[in-house]
C-alpha positions as CSV (number, residue, x, y, z in Angstrom):
1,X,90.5,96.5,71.5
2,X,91.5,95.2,74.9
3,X,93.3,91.8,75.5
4,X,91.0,89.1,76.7
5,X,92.6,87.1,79.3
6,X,92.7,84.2,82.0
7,X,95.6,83.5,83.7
8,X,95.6,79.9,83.8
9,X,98.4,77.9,85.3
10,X,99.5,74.1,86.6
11,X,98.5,74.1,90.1
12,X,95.8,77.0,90.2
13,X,93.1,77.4,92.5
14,X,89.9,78.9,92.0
15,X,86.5,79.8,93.2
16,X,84.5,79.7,90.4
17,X,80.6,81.4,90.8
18,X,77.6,81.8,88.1
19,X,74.3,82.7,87.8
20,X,71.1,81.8,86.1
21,X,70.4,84.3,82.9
22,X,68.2,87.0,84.7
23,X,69.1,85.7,88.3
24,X,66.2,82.8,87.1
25,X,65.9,80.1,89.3
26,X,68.1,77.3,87.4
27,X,68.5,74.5,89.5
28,X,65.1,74.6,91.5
29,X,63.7,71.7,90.3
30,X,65.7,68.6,91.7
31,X,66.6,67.0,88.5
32,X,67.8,70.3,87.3
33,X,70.4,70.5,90.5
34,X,70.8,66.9,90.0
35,X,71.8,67.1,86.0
36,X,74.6,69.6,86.8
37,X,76.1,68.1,89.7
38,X,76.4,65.1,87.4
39,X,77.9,67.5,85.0
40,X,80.6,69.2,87.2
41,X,81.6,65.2,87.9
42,X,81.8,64.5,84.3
43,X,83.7,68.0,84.1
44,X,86.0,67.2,86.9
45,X,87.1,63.6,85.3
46,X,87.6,64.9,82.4
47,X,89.8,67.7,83.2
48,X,91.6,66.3,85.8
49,X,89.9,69.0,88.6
50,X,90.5,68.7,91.7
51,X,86.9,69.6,93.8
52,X,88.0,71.7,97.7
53,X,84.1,72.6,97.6
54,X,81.4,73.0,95.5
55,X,77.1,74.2,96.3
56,X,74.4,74.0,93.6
57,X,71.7,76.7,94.6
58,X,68.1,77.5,93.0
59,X,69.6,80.1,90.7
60,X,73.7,80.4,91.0
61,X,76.6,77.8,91.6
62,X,79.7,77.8,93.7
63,X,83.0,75.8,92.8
64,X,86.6,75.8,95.2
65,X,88.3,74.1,91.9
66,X,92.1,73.2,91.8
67,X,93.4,72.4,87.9
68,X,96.1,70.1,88.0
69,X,96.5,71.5,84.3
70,X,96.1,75.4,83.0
71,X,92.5,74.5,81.5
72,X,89.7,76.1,83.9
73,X,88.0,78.0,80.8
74,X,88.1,74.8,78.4
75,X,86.3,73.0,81.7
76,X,84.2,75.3,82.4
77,X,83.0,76.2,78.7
78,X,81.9,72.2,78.5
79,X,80.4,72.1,81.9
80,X,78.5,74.8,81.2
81,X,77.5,74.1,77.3
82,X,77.3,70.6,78.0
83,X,74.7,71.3,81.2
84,X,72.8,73.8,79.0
85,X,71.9,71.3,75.7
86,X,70.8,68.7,78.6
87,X,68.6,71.3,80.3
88,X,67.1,72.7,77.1
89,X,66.7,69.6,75.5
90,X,64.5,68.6,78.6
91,X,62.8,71.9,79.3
92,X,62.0,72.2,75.1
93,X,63.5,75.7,75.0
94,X,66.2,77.5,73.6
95,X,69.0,80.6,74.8
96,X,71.3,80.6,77.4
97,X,70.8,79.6,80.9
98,X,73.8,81.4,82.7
99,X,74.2,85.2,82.8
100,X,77.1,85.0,80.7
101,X,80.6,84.4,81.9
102,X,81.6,82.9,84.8
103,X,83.6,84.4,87.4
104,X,86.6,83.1,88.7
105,X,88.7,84.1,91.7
106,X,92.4,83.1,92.1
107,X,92.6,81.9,95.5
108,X,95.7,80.7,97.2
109,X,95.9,77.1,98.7
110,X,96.1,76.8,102.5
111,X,94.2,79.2,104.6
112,X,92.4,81.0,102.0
113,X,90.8,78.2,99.9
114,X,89.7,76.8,103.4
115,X,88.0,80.4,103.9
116,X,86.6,80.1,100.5
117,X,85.3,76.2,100.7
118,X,83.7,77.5,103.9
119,X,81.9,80.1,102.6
120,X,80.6,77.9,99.9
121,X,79.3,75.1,102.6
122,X,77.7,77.8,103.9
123,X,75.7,79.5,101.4
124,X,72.4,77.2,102.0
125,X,72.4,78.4,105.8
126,X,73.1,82.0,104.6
127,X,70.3,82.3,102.3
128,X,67.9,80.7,105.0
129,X,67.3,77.6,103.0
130,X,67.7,75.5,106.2
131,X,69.5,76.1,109.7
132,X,73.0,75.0,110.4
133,X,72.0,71.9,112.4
134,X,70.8,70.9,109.3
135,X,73.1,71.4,106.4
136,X,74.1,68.0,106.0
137,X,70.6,67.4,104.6
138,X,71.3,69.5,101.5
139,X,71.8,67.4,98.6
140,X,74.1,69.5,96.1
141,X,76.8,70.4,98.2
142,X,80.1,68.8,98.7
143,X,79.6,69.4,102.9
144,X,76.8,66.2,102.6
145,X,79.5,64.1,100.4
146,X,83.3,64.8,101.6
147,X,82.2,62.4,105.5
148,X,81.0,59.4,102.7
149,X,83.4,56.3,102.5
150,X,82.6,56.6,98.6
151,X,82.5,60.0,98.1
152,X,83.4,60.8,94.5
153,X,87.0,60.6,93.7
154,X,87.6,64.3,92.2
155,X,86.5,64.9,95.8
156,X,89.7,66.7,97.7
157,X,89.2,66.5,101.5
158,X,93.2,67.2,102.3
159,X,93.3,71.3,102.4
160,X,90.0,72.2,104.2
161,X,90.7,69.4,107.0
162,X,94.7,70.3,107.2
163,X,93.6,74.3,108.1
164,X,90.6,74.0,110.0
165,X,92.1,71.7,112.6
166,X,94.8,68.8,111.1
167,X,91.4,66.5,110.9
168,X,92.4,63.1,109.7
169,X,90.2,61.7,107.2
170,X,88.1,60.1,109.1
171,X,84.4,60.3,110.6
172,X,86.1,62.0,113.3
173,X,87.7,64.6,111.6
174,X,84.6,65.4,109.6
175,X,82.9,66.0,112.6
176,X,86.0,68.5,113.4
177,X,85.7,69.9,110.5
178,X,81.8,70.0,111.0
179,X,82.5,72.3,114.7
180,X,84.6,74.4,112.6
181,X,82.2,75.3,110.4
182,X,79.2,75.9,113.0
183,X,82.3,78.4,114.5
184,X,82.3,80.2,110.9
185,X,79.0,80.3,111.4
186,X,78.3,81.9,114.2
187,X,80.9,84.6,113.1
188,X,79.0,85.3,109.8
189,X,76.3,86.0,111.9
190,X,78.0,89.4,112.8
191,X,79.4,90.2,109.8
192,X,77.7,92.1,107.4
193,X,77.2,90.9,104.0
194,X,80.1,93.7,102.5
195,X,82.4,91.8,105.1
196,X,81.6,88.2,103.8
197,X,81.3,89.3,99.7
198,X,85.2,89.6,99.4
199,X,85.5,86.3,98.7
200,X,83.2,86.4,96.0
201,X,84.2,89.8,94.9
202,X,87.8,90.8,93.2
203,X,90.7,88.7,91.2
204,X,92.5,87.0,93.7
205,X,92.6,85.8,97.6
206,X,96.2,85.1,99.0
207,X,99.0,86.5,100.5
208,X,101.0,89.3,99.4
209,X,103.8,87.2,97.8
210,X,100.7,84.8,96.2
211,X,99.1,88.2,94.2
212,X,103.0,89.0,93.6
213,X,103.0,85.4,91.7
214,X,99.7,86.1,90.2
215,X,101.1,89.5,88.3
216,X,104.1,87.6,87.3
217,X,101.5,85.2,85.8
218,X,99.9,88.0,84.1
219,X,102.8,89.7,82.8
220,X,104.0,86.5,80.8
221,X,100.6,86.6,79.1
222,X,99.6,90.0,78.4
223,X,101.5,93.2,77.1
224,X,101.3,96.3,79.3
225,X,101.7,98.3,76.5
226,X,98.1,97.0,75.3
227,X,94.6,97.4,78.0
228,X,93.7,93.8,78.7
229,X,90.5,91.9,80.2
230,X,90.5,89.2,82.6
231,X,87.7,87.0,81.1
232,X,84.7,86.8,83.1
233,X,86.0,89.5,85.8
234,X,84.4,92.5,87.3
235,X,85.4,96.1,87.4
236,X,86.8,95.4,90.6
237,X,88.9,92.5,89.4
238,X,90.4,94.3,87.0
239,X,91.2,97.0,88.9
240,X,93.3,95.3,91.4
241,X,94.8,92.8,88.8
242,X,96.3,95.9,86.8
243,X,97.1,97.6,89.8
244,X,99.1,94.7,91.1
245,X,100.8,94.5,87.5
246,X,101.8,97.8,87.4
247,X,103.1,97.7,91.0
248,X,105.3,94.5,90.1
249,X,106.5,96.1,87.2
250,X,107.3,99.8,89.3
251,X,109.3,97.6,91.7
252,X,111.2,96.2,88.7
253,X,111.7,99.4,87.0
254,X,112.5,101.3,89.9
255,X,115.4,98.8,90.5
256,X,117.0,99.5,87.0
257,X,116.6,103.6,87.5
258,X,118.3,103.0,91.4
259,X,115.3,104.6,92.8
260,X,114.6,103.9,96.5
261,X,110.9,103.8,96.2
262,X,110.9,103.0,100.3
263,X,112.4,106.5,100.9
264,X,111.0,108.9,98.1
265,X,111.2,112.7,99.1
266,X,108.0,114.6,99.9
267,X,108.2,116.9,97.1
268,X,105.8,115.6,94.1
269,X,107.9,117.2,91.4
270,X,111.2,115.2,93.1
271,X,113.5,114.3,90.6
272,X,113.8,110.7,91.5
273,X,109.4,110.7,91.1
274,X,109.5,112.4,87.7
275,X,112.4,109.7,86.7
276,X,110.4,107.6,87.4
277,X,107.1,108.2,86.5
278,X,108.5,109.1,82.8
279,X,109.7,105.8,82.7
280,X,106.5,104.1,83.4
281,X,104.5,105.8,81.3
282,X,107.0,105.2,78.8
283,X,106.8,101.4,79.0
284,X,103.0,100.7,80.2
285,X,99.6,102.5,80.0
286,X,99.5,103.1,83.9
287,X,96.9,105.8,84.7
288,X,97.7,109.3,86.2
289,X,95.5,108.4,89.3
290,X,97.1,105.3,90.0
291,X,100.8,107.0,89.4
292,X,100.0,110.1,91.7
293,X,98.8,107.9,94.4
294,X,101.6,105.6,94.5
295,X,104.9,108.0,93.7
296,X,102.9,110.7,96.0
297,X,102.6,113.2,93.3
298,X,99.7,115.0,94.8
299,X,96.0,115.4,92.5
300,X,95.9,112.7,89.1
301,X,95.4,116.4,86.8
302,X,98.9,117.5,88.2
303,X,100.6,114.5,86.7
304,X,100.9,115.1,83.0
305,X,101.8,118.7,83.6
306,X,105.1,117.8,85.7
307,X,105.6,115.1,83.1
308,X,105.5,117.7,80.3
309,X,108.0,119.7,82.3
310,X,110.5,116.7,82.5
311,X,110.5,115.9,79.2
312,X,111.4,119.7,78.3
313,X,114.2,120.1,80.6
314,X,115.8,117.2,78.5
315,X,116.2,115.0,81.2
316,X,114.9,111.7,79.5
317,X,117.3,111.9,76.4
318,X,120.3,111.5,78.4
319,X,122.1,108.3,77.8
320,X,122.0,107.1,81.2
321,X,117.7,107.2,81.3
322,X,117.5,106.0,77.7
323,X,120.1,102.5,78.6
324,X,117.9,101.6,81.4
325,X,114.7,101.9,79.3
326,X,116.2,100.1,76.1
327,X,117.0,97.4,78.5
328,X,114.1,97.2,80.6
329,X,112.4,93.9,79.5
330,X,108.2,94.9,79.0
């Protein structure tokens, strides 16, 4: 049975999406969009949150959510359980409203969350709802509140207007930020939709030392040894959240066997690979796919043959081989 898993930390930022049960139309009538706005405030108190951006749509939401404290999924199980007795008690029905679980994205603060709030201001122009010149007019959407002298206090303007210009806080700096955002715009235009869905689509947006933080993160709550699940994640999420985990934990092992993974030789049955490539499969449940790809050991079928041959020729019970795995921390 596989691990079920969130990495939740002090600090996080996410971009949180879900949908109505059967992509229904959830929030199309006004007091329906207006009852969960309410709720994501009450949420957002409660919790601590910290809103970068959120959009209410007819049948999906959109949240750029910092947590101040590790406790997005005890947030968002009451925003969303919460929302859903209001709405059923009004509507006279029973079930579920959302699709299931939500999805979140770890995203990293500074450039990416302001690529990420953007896209969420921007998801009423996308789907056609109304034109840019327009979207201040839409009424769930943190773009119509953030320029408001009270604007609601989990409301955090700092990070979108810090990257998309060094705006103040002021009307003038909204209406910075506002130019920005027709800029986006206009870019999204001529992007396709693949382009724009990748941040919406995987575990985590950042840069490469952010993702490194993020396996370190997922290391000191799950066991490699065991498959785990990153609750509400997609196939796609977890395939670059393992991949990332089992590349932090290559680097780390690779150190402790002295193998210069920079310089590998060309030959897939190279001693240094086959060292190495024991060792790993020793210590986690890396695939043969994923090990052939990144030691360069040629097809996925060829790896468990060479592996059979190394562990004939003796190699792993020397002393040396067996004192770095006894030591190597999992």
């Amino acid at each position: 049975m596989a691990r079920k898993l969130r990495v939740e930390f002090a600090g996080a930022c996410y971009h949180v999406l879900n949908r109505g049960n059967y992509r229904s139309d959830l929030f199309a009538p006004a007091g329906a969009a207006r009852s969960f706005q309410e709720c994501l405030f009450e949420a957002g108190d409660r919790f601590l949150w910290r809103l970068h951006a959120f959009t209410i749509m007819r049948n999906h939401f959109h949240l750029a959510v910092e947590t101040p404290e590790p406790n997005l999924s005890l947030g968002m199980k009451w925003l969303q359980g919460t929302w859903a007795v209001r709405f059923n008690r009004f509507r006279g029905e029973v079930g579920q409203p959302f699709q299931g679980r939500f999805k979140a994205i770890h995203v990293e603060r500074g450039d990416a969350l302001l690529r990420v709030a953007d896209y969420i201001h921007l998801n009423p122009v996308r789907a056609g709802v109304l034109p840019f010149e327009r979207l201040l007019e839409y009424p769930w959407s943190s773009f119509r509140l953030f320029p408001r002298m009270r604007r609601p206090s989990l409301l955090e303007p700092e990070v979108i207007l810090r990257e998309s210009g060094g705006w103040a806080d002021t009307r003038a700096g909204w209406n910075g930020y506002r130019e920005h955002l027709r800029a986006v715009a206009a870019a999204d235009a001529k992007l396709g939709d693949q382009a724009r869905g990748r941040l919406s689509r995987g575990w985590a947006l950042g840069s490469p030392a952010f993702h490194v933080r993020l396996a370190q993160e997922l290391e000191a709550c799950s066991s490699m040894v065991e498959p785990f699940e990153l609750l509400g994640a997609d196939a796609e999420a977890h395939r670059q959240a393992r991949a990332e985990v089992w590349e932090y934990k290559l680097l780390r092992l690779a150190e402790a066997l002295e193998v210069d993974l920079a310089n590998l030789p060309a030959k897939k049955s190279a001693a240094e690979k086959l060292r190495l490539a024991a060792a790993f499969k020793r210590v986690t449940s890396v695939s043969n796919r994923w090990l052939a790809e990144r030691l360069r050991m040629g097809a996925a079928t060829s790896v468990p043959s060479l592996l059979h041959r190394f562990w004939r020729s003796g190699a792993a019970e020397s002393r040396a081989f067996e004192s770095v795995l006894s030591r190597f921390s999992i």
